[in-house]
C-alpha positions in Angstrom: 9.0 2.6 -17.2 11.2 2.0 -14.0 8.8 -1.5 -13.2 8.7 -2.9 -16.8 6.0 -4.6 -17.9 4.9 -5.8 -14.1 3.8 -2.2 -13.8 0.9 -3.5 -16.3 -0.4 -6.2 -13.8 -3.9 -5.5 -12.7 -3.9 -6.7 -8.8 -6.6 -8.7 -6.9 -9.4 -5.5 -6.7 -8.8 -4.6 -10.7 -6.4 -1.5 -9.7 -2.6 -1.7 -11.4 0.1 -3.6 -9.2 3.3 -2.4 -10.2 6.1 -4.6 -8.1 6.6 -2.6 -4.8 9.0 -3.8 -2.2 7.2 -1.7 0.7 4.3 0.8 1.5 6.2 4.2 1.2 7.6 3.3 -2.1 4.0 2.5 -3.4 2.9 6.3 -1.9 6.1 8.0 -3.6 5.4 6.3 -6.9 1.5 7.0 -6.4 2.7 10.7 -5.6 4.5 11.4 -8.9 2.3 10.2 -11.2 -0.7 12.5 -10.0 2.4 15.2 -9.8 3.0 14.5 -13.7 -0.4 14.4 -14.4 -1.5 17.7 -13.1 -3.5 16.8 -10.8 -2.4 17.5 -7.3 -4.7 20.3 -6.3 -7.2 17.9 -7.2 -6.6 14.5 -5.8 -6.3 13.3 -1.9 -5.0 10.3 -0.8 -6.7 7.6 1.6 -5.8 4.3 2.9 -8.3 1.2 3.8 -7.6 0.5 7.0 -10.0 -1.3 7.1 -8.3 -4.1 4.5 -8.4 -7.5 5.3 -5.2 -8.5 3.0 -3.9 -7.4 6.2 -5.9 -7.8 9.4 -4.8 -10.6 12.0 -8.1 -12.2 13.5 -6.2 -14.1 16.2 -4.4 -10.6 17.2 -7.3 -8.6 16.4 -4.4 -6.3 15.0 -3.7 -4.6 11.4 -0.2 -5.7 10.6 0.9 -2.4 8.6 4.1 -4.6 7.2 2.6 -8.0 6.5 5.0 -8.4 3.6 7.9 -8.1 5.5 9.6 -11.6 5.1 11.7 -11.1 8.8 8.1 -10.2 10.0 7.0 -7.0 11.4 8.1 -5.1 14.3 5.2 -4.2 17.0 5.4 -0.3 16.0 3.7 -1.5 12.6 0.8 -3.9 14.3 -2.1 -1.6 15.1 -5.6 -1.9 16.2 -8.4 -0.1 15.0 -8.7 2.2 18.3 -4.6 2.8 17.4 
């Protein structure tokens, strides 16, 4: 309800793509919904770090905060071995 009908949007990999302005309010809103559907004993969450959407060839560096339109501070560009 809080995103409108954005929330509906089905993103690039066929999963929903509510409007998010950052990572940990895509985790908190990820959070409550398997809270208010019962099923936290039963759900873990993982993250692809292996994701292109967000890898930087030239760096050879994952930028965790791509999205960032001032661009990212070094504590947010990782490598794998990182």
């Amino acid at each position: 309800k809080k995103y409108g009908q954005d929330a509906c949007n089905v993103g690039d990999e066929g999963g929903f793509a509510p409007s998010v302005q950052d990572n940990n309010e895509a985790l908190d809103i990820l959070m409550e919904a398997i809270k208010l559907s019962g099923h936290e004993a039963k759900v873990k969450i993982g993250t692809d770090v292996a994701a292109s959407e967000f890898y930087n060839a030239e760096t050879k560096r994952y930028d965790l905060d791509f999205k960032n339109p001032n661009g990212s501070t070094d504590d947010m560009k990782k490598s794998a071995a990182e």
